[in-house]
Every structure is written in structure tokens, then in C-alpha cells.
Backbone as XML, in Angstrom:
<?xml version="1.0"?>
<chain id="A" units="angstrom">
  <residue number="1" name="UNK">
    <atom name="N" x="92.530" y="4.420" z="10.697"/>
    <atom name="CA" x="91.756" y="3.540" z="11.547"/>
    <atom name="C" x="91.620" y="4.118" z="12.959"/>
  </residue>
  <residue number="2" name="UNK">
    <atom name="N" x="92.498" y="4.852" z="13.604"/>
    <atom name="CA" x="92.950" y="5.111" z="14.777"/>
    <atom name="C" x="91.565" y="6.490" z="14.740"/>
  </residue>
  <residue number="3" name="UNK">
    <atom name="N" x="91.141" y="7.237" z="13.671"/>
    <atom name="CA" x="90.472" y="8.252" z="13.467"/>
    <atom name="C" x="89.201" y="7.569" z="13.759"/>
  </residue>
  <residue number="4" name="UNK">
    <atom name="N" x="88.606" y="6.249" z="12.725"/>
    <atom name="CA" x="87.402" y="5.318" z="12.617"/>
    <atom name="C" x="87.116" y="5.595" z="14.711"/>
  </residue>
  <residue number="5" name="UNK">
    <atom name="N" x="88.102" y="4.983" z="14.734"/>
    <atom name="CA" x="88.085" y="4.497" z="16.639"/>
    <atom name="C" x="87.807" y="5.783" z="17.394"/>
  </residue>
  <residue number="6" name="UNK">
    <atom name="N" x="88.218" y="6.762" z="17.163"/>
    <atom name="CA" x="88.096" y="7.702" z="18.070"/>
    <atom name="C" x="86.734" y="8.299" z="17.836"/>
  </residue>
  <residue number="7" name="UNK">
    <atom name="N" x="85.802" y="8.213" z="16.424"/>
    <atom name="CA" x="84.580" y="8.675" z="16.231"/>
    <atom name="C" x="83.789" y="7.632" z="16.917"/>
  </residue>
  <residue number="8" name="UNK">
    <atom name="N" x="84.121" y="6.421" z="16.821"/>
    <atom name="CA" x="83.321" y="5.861" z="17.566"/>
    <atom name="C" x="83.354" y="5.596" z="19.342"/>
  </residue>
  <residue number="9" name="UNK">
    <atom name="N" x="84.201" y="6.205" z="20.047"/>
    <atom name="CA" x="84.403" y="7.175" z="21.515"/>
    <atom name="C" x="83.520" y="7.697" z="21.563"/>
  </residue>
  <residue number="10" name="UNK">
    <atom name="N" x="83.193" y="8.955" z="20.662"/>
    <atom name="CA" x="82.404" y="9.895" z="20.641"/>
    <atom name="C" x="81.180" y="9.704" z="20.186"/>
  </residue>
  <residue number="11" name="UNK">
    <atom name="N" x="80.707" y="8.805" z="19.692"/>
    <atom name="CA" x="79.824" y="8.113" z="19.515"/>
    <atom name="C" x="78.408" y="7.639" z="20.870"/>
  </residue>
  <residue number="12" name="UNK">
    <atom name="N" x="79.687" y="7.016" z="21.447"/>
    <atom name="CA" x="79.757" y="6.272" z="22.684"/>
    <atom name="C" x="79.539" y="7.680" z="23.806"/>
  </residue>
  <residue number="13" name="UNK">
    <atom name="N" x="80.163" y="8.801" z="23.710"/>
    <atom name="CA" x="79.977" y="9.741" z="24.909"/>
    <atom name="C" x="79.089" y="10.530" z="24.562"/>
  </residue>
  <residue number="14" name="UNK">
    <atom name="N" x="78.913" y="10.551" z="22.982"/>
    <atom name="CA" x="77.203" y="11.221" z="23.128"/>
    <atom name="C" x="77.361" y="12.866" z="22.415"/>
  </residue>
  <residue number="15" name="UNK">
    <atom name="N" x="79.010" y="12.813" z="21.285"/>
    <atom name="CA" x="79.103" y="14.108" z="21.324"/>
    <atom name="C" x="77.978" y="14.433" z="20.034"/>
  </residue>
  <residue number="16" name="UNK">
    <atom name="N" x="78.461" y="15.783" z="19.681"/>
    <atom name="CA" x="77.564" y="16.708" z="18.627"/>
    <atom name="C" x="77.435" y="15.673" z="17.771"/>
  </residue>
  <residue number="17" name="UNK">
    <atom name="N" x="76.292" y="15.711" z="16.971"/>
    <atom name="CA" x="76.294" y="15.065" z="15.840"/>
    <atom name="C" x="76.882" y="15.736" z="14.942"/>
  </residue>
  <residue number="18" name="UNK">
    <atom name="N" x="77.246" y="16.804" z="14.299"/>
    <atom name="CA" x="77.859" y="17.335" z="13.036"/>
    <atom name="C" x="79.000" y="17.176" z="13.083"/>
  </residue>
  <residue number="19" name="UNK">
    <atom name="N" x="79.841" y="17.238" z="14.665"/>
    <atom name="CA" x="81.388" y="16.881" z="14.822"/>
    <atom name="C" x="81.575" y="15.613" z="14.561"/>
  </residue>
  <residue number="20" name="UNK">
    <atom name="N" x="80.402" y="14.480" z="14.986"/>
    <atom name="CA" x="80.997" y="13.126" z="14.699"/>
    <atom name="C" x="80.667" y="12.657" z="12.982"/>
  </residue>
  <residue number="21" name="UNK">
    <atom name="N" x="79.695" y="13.716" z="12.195"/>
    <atom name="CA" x="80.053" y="13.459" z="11.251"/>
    <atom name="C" x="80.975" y="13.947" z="10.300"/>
  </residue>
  <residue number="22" name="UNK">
    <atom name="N" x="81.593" y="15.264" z="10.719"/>
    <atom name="CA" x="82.881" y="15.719" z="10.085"/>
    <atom name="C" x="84.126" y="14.933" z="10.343"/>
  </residue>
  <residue number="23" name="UNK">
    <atom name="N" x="84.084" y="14.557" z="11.364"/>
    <atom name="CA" x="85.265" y="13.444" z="11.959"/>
    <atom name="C" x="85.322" y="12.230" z="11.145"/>
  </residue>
  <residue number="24" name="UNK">
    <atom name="N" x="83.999" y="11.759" z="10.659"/>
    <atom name="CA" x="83.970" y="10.479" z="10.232"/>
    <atom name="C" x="84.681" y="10.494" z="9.035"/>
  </residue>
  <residue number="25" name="UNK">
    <atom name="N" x="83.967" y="11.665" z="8.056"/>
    <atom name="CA" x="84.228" y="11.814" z="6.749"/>
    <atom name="C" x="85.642" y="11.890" z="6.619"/>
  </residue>
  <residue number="26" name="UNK">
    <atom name="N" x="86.229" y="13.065" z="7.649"/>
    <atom name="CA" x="87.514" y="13.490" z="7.443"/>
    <atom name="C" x="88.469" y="11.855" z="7.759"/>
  </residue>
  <residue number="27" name="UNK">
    <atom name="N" x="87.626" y="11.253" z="8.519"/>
    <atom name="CA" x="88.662" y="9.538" z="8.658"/>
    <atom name="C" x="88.788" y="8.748" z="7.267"/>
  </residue>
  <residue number="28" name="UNK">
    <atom name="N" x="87.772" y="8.692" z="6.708"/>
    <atom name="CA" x="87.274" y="7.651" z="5.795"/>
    <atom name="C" x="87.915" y="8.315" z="5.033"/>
  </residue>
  <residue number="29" name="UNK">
    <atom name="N" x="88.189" y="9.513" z="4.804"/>
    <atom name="CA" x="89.099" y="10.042" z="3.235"/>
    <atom name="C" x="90.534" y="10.085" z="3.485"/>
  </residue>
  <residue number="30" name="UNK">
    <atom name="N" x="90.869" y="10.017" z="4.744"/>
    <atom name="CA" x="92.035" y="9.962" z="5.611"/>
    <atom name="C" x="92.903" y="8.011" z="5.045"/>
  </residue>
  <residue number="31" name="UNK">
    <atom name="N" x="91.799" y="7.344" z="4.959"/>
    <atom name="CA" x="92.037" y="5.966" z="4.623"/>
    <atom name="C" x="92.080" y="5.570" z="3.464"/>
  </residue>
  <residue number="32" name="UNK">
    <atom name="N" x="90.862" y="6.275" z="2.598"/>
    <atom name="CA" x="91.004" y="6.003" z="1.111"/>
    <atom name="C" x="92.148" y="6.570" z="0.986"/>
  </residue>
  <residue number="33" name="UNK">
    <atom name="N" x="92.727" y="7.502" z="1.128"/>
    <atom name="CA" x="94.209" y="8.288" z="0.477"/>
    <atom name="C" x="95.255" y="7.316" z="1.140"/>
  </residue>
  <residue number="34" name="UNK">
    <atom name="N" x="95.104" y="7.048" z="2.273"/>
    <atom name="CA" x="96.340" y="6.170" z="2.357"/>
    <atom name="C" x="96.241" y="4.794" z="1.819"/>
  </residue>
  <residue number="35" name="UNK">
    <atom name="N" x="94.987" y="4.180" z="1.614"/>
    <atom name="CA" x="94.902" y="3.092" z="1.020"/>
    <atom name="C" x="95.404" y="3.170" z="-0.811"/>
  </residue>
  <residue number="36" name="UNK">
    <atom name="N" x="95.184" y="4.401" z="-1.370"/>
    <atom name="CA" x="95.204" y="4.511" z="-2.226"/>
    <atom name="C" x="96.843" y="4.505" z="-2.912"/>
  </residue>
  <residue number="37" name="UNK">
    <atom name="N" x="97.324" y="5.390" z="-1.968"/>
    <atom name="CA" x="98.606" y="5.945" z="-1.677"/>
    <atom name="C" x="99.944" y="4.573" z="-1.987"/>
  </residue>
  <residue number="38" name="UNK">
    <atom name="N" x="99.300" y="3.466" z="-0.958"/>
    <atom name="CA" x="99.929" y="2.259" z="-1.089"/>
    <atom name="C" x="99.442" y="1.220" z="-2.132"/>
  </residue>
  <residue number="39" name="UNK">
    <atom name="N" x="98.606" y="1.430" z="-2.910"/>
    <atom name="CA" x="98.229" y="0.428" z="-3.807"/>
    <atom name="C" x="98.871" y="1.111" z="-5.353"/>
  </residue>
  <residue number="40" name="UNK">
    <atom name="N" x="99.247" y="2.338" z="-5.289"/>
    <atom name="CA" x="99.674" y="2.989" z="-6.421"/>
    <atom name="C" x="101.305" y="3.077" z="-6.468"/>
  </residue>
  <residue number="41" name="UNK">
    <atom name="N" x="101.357" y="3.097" z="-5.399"/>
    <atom name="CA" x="102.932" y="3.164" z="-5.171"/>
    <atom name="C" x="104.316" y="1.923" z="-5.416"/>
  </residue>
  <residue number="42" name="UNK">
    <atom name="N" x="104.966" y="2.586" z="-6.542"/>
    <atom name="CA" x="106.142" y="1.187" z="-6.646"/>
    <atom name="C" x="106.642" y="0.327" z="-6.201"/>
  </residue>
  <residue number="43" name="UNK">
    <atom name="N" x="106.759" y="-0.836" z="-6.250"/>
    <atom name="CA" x="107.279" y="-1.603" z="-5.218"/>
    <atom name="C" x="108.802" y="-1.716" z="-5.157"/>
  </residue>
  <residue number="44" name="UNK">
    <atom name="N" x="109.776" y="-1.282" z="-6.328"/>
    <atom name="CA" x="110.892" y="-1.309" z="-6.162"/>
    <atom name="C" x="111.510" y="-2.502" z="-5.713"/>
  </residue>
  <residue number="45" name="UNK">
    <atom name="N" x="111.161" y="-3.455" z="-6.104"/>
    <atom name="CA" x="112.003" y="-4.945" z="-5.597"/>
    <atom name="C" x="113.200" y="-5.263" z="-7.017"/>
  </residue>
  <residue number="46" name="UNK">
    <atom name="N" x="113.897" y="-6.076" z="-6.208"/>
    <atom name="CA" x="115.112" y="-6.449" z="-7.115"/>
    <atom name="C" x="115.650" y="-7.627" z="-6.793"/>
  </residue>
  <residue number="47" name="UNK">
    <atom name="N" x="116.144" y="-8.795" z="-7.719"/>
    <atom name="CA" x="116.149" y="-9.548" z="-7.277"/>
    <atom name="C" x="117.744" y="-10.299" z="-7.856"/>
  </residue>
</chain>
């Protein structure tokens, strides 16, 4: 998310377009993997 935010800075200051779309992509796959990461992962509870 912190990645989402910072493309949209740059957004906002007007940088390259190819950097703010490598940035984006590289965020959004940055999130699916961690989203993914935690929805696959054991929960290990015990009760």
C-alpha cells in the first residue's frame, strides 16, 4: 500500500510516465503476493 501511495506522489509531481507505470505494476504484484501469501498461509491455532 505504502508503494500504491508513493506512485500516486509521483503522480501528483508530474514524474515520467513509464516510471510511474513500472512502479505501479511492481506495487500491485507487491500486494497480490502478500495478499496471497496471507490467505494461503496456516493459521496454526489450538485450542
Amino acid at each position: 500500500m505504502a508503494g500504491l501511495f508513493a506512485v500516486a506522489i509521483l503522480v501528483y509531481r508530474g514524474a515520467n510516465r513509464g516510471l510511474i507505470i513500472g512502479l505501479w505494476l511492481l506495487a500491485v504484484l507487491a500486494t497480490i503476493a502478500l495478499f496471497r501469501y496471507h490467505v494461503t498461509s496456516p493459521l496454526d491455532l489450538s485450542f
